[in-house]
VOKOL-360424 format. One record per residue (C-alpha): residue number from 1; residue in one letter; x, y negated, z. Coordinates in steps of 0.1 Angstrom, whole numbers, padded with zeros to 4 digits. Last residue first. Example, Ala and Ser with C-alpha at 12.3 -4.5 7.8 and 13.67 -1.06 7.14 Angstrom:
{n = 2&res = s&c1 = 0137&c2 = 0011&c3 = 0071}
{n = 1&res = a&c1 = 0123&c2 = 0045&c3 = 0078}
//
This chain:
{n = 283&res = x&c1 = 0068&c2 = 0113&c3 = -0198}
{n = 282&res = x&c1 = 0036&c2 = 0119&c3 = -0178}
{n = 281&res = x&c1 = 0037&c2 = 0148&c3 = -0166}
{n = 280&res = x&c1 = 0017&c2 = 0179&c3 = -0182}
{n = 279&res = x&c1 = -0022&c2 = 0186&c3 = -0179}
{n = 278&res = x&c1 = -0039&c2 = 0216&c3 = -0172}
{n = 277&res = x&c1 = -0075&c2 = 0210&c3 = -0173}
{n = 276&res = x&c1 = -0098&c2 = 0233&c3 = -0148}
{n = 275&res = x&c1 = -0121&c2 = 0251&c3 = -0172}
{n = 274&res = x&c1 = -0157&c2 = 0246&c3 = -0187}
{n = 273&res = x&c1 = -0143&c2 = 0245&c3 = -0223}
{n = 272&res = x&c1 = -0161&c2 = 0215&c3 = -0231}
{n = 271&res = x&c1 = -0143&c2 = 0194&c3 = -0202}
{n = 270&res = x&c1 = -0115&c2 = 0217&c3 = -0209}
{n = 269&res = x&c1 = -0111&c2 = 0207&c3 = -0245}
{n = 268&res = x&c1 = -0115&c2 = 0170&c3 = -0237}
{n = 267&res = x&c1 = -0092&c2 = 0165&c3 = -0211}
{n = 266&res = x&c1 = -0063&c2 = 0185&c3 = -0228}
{n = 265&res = x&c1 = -0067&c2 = 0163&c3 = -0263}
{n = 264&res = x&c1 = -0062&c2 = 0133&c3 = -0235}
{n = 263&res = x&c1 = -0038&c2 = 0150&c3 = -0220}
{n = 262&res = x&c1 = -0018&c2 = 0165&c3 = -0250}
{n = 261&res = x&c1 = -0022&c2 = 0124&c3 = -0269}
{n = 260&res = x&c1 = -0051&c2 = 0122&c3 = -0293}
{n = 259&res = x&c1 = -0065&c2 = 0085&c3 = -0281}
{n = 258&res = x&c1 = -0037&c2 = 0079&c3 = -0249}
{n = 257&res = x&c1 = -0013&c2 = 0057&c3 = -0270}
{n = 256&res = x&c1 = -0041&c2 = 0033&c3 = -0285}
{n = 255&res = x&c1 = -0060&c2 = 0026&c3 = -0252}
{n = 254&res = x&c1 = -0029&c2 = 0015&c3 = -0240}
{n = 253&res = x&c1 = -0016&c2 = -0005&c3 = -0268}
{n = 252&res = x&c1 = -0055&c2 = -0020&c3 = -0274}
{n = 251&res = x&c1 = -0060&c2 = -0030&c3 = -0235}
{n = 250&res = x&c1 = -0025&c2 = -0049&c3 = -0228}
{n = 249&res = x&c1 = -0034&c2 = -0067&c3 = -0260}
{n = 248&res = x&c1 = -0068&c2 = -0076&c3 = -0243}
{n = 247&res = x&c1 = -0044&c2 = -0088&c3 = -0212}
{n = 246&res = x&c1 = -0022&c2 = -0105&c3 = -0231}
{n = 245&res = x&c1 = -0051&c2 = -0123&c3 = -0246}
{n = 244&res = x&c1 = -0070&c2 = -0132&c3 = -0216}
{n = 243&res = x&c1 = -0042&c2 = -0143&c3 = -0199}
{n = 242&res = x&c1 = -0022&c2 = -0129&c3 = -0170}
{n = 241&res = x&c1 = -0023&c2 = -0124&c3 = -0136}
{n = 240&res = x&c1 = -0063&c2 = -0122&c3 = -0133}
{n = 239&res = x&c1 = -0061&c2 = -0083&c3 = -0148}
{n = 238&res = x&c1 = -0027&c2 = -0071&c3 = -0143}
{n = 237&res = x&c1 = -0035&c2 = -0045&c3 = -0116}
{n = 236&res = x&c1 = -0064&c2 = -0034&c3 = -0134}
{n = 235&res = x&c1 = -0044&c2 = -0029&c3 = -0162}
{n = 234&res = x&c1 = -0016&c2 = -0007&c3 = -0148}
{n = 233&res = x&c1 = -0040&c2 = 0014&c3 = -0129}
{n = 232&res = x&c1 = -0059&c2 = 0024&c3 = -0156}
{n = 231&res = x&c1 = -0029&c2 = 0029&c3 = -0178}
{n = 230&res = x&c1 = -0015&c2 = 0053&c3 = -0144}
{n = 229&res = x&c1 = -0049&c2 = 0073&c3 = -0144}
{n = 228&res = x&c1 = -0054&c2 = 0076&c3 = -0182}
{n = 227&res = x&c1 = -0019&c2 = 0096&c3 = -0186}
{n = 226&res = x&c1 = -0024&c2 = 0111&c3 = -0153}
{n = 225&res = x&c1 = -0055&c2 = 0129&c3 = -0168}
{n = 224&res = x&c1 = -0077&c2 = 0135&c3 = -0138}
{n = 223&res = x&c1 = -0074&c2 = 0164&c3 = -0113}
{n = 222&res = x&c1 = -0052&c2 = 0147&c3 = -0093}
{n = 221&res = x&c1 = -0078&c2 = 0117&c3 = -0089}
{n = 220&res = x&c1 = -0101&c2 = 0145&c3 = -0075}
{n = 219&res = x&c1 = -0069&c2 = 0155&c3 = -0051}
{n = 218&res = x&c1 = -0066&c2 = 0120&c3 = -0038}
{n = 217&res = x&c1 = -0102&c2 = 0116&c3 = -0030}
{n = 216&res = x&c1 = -0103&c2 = 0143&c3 = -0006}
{n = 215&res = x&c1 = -0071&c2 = 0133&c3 = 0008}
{n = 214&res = x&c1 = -0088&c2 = 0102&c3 = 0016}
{n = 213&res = x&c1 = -0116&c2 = 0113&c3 = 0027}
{n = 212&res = x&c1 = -0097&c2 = 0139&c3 = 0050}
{n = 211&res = x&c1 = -0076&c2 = 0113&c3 = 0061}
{n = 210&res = x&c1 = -0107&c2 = 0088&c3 = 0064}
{n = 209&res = x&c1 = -0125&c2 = 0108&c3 = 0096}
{n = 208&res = x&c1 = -0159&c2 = 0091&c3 = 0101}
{n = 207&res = x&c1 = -0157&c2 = 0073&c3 = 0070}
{n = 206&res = x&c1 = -0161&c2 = 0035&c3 = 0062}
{n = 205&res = x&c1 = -0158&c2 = 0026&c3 = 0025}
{n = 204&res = x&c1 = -0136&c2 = 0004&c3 = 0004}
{n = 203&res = x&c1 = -0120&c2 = -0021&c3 = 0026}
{n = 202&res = x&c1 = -0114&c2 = -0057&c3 = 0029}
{n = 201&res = x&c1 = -0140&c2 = -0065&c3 = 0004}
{n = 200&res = x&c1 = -0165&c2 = -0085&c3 = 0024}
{n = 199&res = x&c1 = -0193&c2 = -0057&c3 = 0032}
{n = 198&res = x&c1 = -0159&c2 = -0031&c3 = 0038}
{n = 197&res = x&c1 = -0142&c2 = -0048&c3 = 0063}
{n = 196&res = x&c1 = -0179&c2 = -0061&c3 = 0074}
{n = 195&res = x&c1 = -0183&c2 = -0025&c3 = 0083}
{n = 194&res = x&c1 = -0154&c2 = -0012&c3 = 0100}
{n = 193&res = x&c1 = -0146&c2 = -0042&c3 = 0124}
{n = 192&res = x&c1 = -0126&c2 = -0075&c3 = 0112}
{n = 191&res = x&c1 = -0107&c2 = -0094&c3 = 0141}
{n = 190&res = x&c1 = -0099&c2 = -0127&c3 = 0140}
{n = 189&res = x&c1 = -0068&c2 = -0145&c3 = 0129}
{n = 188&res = x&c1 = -0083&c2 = -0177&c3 = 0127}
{n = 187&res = x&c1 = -0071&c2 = -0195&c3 = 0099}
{n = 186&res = x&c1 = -0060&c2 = -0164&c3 = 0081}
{n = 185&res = x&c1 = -0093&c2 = -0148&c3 = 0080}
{n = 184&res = x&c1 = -0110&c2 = -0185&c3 = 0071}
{n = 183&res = x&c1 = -0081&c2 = -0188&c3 = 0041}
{n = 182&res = x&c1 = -0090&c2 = -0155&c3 = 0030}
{n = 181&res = x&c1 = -0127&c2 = -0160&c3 = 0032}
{n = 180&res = x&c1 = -0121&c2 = -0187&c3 = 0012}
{n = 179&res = x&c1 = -0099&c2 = -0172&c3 = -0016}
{n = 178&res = x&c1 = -0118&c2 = -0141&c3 = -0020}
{n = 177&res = x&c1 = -0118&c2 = -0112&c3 = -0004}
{n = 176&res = x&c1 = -0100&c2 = -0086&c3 = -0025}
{n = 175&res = x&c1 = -0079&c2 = -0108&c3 = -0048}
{n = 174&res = x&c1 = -0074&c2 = -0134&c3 = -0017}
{n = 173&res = x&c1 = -0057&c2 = -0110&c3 = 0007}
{n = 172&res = x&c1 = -0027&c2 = -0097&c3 = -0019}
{n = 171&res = x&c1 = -0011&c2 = -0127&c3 = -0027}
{n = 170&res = x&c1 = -0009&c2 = -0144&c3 = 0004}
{n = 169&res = x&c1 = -0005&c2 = -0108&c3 = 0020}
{n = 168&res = x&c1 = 0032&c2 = -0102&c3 = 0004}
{n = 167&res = x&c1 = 0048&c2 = -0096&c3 = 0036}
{n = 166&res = x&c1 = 0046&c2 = -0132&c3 = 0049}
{n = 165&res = x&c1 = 0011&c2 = -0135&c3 = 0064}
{n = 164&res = x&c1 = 0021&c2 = -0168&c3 = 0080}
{n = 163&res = x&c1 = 0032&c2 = -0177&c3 = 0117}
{n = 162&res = x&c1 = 0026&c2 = -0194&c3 = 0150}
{n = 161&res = x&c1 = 0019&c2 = -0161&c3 = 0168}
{n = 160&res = x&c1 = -0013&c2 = -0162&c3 = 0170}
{n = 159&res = x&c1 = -0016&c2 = -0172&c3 = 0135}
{n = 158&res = x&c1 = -0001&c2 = -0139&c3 = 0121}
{n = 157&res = x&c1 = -0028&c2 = -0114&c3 = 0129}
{n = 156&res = x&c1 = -0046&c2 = -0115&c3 = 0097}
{n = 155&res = x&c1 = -0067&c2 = -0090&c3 = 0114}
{n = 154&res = x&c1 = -0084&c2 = -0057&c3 = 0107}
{n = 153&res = x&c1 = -0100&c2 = -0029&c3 = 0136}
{n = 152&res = x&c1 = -0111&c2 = 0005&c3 = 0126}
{n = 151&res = x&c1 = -0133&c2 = 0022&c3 = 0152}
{n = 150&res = x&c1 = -0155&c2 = 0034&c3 = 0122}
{n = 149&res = x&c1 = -0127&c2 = 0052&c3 = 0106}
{n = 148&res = x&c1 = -0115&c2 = 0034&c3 = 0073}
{n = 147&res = x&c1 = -0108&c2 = 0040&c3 = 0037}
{n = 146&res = x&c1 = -0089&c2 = 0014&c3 = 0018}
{n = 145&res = x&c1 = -0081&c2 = 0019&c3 = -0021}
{n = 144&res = x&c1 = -0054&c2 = 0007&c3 = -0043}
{n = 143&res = x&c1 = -0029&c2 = 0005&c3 = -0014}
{n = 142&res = x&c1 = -0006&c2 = -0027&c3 = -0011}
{n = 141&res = x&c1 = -0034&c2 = -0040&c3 = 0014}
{n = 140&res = x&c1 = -0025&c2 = -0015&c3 = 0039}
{n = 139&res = x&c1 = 0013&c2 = -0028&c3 = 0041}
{n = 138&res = x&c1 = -0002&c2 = -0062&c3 = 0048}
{n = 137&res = x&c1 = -0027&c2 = -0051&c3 = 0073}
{n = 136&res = x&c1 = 0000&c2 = -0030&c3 = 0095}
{n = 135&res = x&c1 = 0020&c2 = -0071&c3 = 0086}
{n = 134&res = x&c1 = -0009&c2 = -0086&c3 = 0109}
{n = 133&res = x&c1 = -0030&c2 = -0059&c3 = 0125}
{n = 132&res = x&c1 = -0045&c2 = -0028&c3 = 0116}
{n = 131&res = x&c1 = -0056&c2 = -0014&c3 = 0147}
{n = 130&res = x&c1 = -0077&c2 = 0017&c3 = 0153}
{n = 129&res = x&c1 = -0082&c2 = 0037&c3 = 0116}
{n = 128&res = x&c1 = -0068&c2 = 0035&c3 = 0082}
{n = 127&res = x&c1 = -0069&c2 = 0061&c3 = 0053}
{n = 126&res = x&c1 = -0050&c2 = 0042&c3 = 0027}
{n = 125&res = x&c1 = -0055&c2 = 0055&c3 = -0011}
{n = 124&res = x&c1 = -0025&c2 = 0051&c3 = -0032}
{n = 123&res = x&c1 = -0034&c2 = 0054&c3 = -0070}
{n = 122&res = x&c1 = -0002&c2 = 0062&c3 = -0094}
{n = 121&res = x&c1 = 0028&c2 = 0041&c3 = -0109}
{n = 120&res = x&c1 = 0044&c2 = 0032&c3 = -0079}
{n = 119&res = x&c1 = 0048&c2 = -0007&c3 = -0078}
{n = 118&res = x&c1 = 0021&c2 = -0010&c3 = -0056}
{n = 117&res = x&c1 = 0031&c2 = 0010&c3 = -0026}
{n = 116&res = x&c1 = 0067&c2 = -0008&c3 = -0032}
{n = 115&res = x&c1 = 0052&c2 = -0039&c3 = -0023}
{n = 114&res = x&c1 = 0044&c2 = -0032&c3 = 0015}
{n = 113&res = x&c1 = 0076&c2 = -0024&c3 = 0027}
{n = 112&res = x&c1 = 0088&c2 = -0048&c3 = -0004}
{n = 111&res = x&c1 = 0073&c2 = -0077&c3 = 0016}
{n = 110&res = x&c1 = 0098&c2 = -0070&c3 = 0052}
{n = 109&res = x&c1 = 0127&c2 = -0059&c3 = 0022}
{n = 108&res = x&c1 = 0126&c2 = -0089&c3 = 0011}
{n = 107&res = x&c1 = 0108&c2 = -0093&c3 = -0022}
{n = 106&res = x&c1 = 0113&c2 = -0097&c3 = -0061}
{n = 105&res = x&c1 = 0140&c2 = -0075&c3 = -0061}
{n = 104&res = x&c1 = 0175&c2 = -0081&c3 = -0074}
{n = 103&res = x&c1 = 0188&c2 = -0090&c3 = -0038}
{n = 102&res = x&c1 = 0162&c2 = -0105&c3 = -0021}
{n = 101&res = x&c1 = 0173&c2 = -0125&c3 = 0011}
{n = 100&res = x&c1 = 0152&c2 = -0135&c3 = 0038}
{n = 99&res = x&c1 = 0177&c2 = -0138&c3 = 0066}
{n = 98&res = x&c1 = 0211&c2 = -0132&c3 = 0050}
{n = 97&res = x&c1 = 0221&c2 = -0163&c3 = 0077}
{n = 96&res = x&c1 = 0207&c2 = -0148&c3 = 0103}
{n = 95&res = x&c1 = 0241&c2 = -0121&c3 = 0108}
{n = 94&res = x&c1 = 0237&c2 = -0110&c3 = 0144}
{n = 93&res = x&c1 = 0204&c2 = -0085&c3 = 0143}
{n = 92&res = x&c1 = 0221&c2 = -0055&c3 = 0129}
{n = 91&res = x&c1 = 0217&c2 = -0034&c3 = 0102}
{n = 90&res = x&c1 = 0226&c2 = -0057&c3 = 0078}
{n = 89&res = x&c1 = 0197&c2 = -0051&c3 = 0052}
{n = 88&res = x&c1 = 0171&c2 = -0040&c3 = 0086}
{n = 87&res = x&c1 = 0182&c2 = -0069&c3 = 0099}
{n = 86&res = x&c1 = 0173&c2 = -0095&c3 = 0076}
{n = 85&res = x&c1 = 0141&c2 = -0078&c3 = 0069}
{n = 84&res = x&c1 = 0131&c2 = -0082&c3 = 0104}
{n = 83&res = x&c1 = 0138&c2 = -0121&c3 = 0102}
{n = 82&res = x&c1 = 0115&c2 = -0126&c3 = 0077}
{n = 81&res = x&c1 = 0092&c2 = -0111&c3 = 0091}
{n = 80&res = x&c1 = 0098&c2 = -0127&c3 = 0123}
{n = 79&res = x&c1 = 0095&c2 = -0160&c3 = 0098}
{n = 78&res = x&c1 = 0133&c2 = -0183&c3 = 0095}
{n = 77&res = x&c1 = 0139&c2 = -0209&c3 = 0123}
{n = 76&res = x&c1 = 0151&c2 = -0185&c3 = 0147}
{n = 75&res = x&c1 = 0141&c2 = -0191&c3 = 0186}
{n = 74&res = x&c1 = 0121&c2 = -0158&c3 = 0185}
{n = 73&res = x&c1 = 0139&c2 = -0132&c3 = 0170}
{n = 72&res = x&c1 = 0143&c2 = -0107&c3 = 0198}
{n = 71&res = x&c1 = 0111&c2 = -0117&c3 = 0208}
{n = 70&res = x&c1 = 0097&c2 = -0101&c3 = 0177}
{n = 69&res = x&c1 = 0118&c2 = -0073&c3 = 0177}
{n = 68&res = x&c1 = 0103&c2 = -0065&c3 = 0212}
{n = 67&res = x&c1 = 0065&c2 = -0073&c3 = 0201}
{n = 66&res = x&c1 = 0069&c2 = -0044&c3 = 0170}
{n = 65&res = x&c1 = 0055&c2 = -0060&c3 = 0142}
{n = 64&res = x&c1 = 0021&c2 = -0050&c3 = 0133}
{n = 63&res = x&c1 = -0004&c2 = -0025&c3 = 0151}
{n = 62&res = x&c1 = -0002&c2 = 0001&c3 = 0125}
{n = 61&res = x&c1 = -0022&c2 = 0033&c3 = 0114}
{n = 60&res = x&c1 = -0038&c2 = 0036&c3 = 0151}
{n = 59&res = x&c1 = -0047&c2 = 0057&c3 = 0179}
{n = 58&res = x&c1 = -0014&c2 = 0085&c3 = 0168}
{n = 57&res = x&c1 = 0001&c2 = 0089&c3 = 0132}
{n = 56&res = x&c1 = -0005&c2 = 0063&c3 = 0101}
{n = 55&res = x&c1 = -0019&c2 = 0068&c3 = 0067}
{n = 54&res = x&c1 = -0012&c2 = 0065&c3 = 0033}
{n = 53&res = x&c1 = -0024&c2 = 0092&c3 = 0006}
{n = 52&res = x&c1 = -0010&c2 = 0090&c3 = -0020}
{n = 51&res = x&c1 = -0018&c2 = 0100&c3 = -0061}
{n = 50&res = x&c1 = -0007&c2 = 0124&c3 = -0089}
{n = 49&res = x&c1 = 0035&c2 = 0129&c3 = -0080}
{n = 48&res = x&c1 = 0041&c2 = 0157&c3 = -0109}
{n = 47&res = x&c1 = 0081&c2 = 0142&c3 = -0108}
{n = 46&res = x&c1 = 0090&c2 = 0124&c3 = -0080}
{n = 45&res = x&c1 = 0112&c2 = 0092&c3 = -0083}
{n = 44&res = x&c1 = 0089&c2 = 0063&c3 = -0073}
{n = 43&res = x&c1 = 0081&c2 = 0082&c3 = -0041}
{n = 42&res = x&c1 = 0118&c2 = 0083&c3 = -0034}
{n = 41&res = x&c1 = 0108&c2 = 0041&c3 = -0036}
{n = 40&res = x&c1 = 0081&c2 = 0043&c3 = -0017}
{n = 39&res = x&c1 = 0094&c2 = 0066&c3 = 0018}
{n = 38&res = x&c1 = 0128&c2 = 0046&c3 = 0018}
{n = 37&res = x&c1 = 0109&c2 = 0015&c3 = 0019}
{n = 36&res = x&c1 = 0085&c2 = 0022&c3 = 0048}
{n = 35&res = x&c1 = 0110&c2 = 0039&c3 = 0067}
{n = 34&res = x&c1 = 0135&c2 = 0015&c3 = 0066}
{n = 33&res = x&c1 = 0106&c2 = -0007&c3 = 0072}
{n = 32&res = x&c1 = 0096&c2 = 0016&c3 = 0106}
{n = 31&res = x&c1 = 0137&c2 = 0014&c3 = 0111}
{n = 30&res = x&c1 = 0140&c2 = -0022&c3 = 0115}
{n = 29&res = x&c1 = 0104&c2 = -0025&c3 = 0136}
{n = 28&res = x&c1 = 0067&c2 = -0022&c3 = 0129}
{n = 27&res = x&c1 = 0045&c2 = -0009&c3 = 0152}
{n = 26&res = x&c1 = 0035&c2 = 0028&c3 = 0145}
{n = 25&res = x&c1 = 0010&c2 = 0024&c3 = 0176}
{n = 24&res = x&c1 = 0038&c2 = 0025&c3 = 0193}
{n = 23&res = x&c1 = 0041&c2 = 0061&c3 = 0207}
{n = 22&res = x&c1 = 0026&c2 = 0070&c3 = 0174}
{n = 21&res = x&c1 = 0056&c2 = 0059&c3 = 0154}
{n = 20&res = x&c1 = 0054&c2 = 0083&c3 = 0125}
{n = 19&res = x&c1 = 0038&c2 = 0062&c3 = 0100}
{n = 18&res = x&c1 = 0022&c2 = 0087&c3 = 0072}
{n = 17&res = x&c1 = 0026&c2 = 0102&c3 = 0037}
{n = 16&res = x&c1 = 0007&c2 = 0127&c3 = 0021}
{n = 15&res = x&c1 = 0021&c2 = 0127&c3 = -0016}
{n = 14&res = x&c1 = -0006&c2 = 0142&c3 = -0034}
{n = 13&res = x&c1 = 0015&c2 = 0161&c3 = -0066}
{n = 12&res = x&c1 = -0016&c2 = 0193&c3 = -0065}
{n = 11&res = x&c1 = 0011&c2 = 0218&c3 = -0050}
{n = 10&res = x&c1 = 0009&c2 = 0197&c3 = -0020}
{n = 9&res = x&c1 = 0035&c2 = 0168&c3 = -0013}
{n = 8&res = x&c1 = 0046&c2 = 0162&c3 = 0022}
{n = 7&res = x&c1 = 0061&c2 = 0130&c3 = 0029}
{n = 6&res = x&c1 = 0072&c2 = 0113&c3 = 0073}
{n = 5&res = x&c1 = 0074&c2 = 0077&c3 = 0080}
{n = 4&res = x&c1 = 0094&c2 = 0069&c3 = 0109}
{n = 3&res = x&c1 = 0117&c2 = 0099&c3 = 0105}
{n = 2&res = x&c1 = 0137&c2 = 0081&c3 = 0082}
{n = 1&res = x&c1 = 0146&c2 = 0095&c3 = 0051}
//
């Protein structure tokens, strides 16, 4: 693991995970996505893992692409993003022409840094503060929930630069905003403050120190059936992606394998039985 993003998981399976690059305002550079991707996809892995808690070391969670790798790649005709990814898979910064590619995933590795806190199956909850700027903003919209310190600052940085939210934010930004005030956020590249983040979707809820929120949150979605947290999650995510029906179908077969499964039975009996539920991994 790289020691730009650094796990602990408590006894309660919450992954406390956080960008390690304080002397840079965790900006993001080849090993920061190393980092970033390692740190989701052992996360994919862990048995008794409940929920995350994403967060980021020093005055800031991220202040987006690190300016050096971004002159380092300016005269390419590929995206910095793009270009990051590249060298992050070669491990170098010679061979352009792998720029952008995917492999067998559906992203670079630049939009997986961000993706892979989707793909895991259980709630991530982002406790931002100071500067979450261009791809910072990107990897904080693959959480499920957003909680930020009053001195938070949010920008679709990109356009400053000439560029495109290209870490998976064009599909992300629009679901939680809206499709015009994400074009007028993108446009402009202006900053968002604490409260409008929240008043216009961008974020969830303003909170004088969001770790602790968010950890606090975290450990109450712990104690829920994991069972019903990860179908929740699952159908929520694929509501607006697919049809109507599929997603109604999506509904019934969920709905139908939790009634009288051990967690849900377990959720019951120790709602009536006036005892903390002890419920097993999901299988």
């Amino acid at each position: 693991m790289s020691d730009r993003v650094t796990i602990t998981i408590d006894d309660d399976g919450v992954a406390d995970v956080r960008l390690n690059r304080a002397d840079k305002m965790n900006a993001l550079d080849q090993a920061m996505f190393r980092g970033l991707v390692d740190a989701s996809t052992s996360l994919k892995h862990e048995s008794g893992l409940r929920a995350v808690v994403l967060s980021g070391e020093g005055r800031g969670f991220c202040a987006g692409l690190d300016f050096g790798s971004f002159q380092q790649m300016a005269g390419a005709e590929e995206s910095a993003s793009e270009a990051t990814a590249a060298d992050v898979n070669d491990g170098g910064t010679d061979d352009v022409a792998s720029i952008g590619e995917t492999g067998d995933r559906i992203t670079h590795f630049a939009q997986q840094s961000a993706y892979g806190w989707m793909e895991l199956e259980v709630p991530v909850v982002a406790a931002l503060h100071g500067p979450v700027l261009g791809g910072g903003l990107q990897i904080a919209l693959g959480a499920d929930i957003r909680i930020v310190a009053p001195d938070t600052k949010m920008s679709v940085l990109e356009v400053r630069w000439g560029l495109i939210p290209d870490m998976t934010g064009t599909a992300t930004l629009h679901r939680l905003v809206g499709n015009d005030v994400a074009k007028e956020l993108t446009f402009t590249g202006r900053m968002v403050e604490a409260d409008e983040a929240v008043r216009i979707g961008l974020a969830t809820r303003v909170a004088d120190d969001p770790r602790a929120e968010a950890m606090a949150l975290a450990h109450e979605i712990a104690g829920k059936s994991p069972d019903a947290i990860r179908g929740a999650k699952r159908l929520l995510d694929l509501a607006g992606r697919v049809g109507l029906a599929e997603q109604f179908a999506a509904e019934r077969a969920t709905i139908g394998k939790l009634i009288g499964s051990p967690n849900q039975t377990e959720a019951v009996m120790s709602y009536f039985e006036k005892r903390p539920p002890k419920f097993t991994d999901p299988t």
